[in-house]
C-alpha positions in Angstrom: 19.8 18.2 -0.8 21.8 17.5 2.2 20.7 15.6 5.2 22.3 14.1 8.3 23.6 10.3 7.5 21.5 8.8 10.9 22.0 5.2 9.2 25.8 5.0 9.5 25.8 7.1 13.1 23.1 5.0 14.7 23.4 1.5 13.3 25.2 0.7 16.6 26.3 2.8 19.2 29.8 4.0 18.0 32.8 3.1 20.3 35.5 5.9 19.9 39.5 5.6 21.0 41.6 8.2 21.3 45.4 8.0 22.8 44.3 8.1 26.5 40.2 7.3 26.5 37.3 5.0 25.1 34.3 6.7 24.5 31.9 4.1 24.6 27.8 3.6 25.9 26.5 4.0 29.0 25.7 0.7 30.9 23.5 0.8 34.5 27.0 -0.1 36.8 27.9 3.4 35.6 25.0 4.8 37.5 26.8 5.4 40.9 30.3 7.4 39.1 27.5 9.7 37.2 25.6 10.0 40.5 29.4 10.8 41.9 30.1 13.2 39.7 26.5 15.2 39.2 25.7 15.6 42.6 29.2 17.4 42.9 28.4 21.3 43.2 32.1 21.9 41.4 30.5 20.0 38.2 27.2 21.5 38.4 28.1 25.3 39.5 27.4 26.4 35.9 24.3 23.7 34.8 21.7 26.4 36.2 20.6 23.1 38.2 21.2 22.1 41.3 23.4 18.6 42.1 21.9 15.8 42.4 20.7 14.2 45.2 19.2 10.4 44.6 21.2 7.8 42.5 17.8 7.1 40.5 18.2 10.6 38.7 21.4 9.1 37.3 19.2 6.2 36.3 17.1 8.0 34.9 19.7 9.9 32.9 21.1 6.7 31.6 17.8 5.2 30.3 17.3 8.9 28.4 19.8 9.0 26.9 19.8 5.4 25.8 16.1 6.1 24.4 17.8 9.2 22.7 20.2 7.0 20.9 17.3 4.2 20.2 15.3 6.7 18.5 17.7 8.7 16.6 17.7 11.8 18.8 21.4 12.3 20.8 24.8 10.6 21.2 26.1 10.6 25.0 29.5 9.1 25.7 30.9 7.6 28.4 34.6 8.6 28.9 36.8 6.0 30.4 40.7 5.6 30.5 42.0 3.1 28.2 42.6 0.1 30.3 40.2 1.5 33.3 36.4 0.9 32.4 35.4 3.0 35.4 33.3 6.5 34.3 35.1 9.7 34.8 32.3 11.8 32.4 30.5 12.0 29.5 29.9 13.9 26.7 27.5 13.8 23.3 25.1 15.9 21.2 21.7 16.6 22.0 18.9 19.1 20.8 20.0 17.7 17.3 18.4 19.6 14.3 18.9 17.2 11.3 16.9 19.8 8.8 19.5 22.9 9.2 22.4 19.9 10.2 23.3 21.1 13.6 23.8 19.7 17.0 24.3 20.9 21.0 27.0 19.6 22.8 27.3 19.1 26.6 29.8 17.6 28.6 30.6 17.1 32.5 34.4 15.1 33.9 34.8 14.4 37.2 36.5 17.1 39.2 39.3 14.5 40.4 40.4 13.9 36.4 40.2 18.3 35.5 43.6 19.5 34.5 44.7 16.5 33.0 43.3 17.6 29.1 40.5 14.6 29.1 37.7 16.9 28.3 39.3 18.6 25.1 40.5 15.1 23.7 37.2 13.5 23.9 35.3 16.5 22.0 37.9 16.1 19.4 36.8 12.9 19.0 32.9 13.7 19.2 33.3 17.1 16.7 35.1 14.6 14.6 32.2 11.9 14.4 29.7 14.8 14.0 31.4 16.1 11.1 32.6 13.2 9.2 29.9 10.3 10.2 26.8 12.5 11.1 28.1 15.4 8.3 26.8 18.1 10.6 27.4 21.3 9.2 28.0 23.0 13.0 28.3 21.9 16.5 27.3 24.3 19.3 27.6 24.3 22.6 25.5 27.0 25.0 27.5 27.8 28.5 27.7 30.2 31.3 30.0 33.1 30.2 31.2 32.7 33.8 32.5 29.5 33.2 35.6 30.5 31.1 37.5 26.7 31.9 34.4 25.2 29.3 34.8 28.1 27.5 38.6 27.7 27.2 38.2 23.9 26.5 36.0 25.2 23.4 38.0 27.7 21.7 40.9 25.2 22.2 39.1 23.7 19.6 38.2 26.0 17.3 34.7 27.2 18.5 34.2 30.9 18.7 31.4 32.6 19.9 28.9 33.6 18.1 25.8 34.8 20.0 25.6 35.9 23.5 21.7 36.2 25.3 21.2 38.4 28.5 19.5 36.4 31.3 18.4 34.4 29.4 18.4 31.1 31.4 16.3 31.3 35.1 18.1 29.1 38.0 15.3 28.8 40.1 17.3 27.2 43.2 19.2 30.7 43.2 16.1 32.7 42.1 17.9 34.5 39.5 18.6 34.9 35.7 21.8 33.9 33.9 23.6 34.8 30.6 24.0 32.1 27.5 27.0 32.5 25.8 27.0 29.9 22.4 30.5 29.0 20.5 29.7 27.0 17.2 32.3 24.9 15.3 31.6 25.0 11.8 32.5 22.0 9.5 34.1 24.4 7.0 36.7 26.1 9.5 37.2 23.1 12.2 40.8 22.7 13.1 41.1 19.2 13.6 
């Protein structure tokens, strides 16, 4: 039977390089660049939530997703430029479903560092680990169909769609309902 290896992916947080970044844990001085960069409305147009507005939700966000990693649930990166340890995003998988070996990516980069290819590099990276350390069968990642740069950033990769759910997410700071639109990469047909 198959089964996610948790031993080798969570025995200590994994540090990953690639040519231009270090993907590496979250420590509390990285509070105020996350607070910087989720209370932006640029990074969070397409979250269905609104920015933030108090540097203890980025806290808060940091001791999560540290408790994630503690007990086995989620990876979340911190990106960094080689040679720079300041945050300029992060990225990881969440709503991880070990019995069918999938996992949900999400990911957010500073507006200042778009258009520079960060964002694609890192999930490289990530997909990578997933597949070879965590040997998940698919990675997914759930998006606005309006945001076509995340959506470009995926199939850059490899995902393709493969589902698509009318209003199906309700933004209640605009009183409205949005579409879902989920690409999957699929260990069998990931370019690398």
């Amino acid at each position: 039977m198959r089964s996610l290896d948790l031993d080798a992916a969570f025995a200590s947080f994994p540090v990953l390089e690639t040519e231009r970044l270090v993907l590496r844990a979250a420590m509390p001085n990285d509070a105020l660049d996350l607070y910087r960069i989720l209370s932006d409305p640029r990074v969070t147009r397409y979250f269905g939530r609104p920015p933030w507005t108090a540097l203890a939700q980025a806290e808060e966000r940091i001791a999560v997703t540290d408790a994630a990693f503690r007990e086995r649930k989620g990876i979340r990166w911190v990106l960094s430029l080689r040679g720079n340890p300041r945050m300029i995003g992060s990225c990881g998988f969440w709503r991880m479903v070990p019995e069918h070996l999938r996992a949900e990516v999400g990911y957010e980069l500073d507006p200042e560092q778009w258009g520079h290819g960060y964002m694609p590099e890192a999930l490289r990276a990530i997909v990578a680990f997933g597949f070879d350390v965590l040997r998940l069968h698919a990675v997914e990642a759930h998006i606005d169909p309006e945001n076509r740069n995340s959506a470009r950033v995926l199939e850059k990769l490899g995902f393709a769609q493969e589902a698509y759910f009318r209003e199906s997410y309700y933004e209640a700071q605009n009183d409205r309902f949005t579409d879902t639109a989920v690409l999957t990469a699929l260990r069998t047909t990931w370019r690398r």
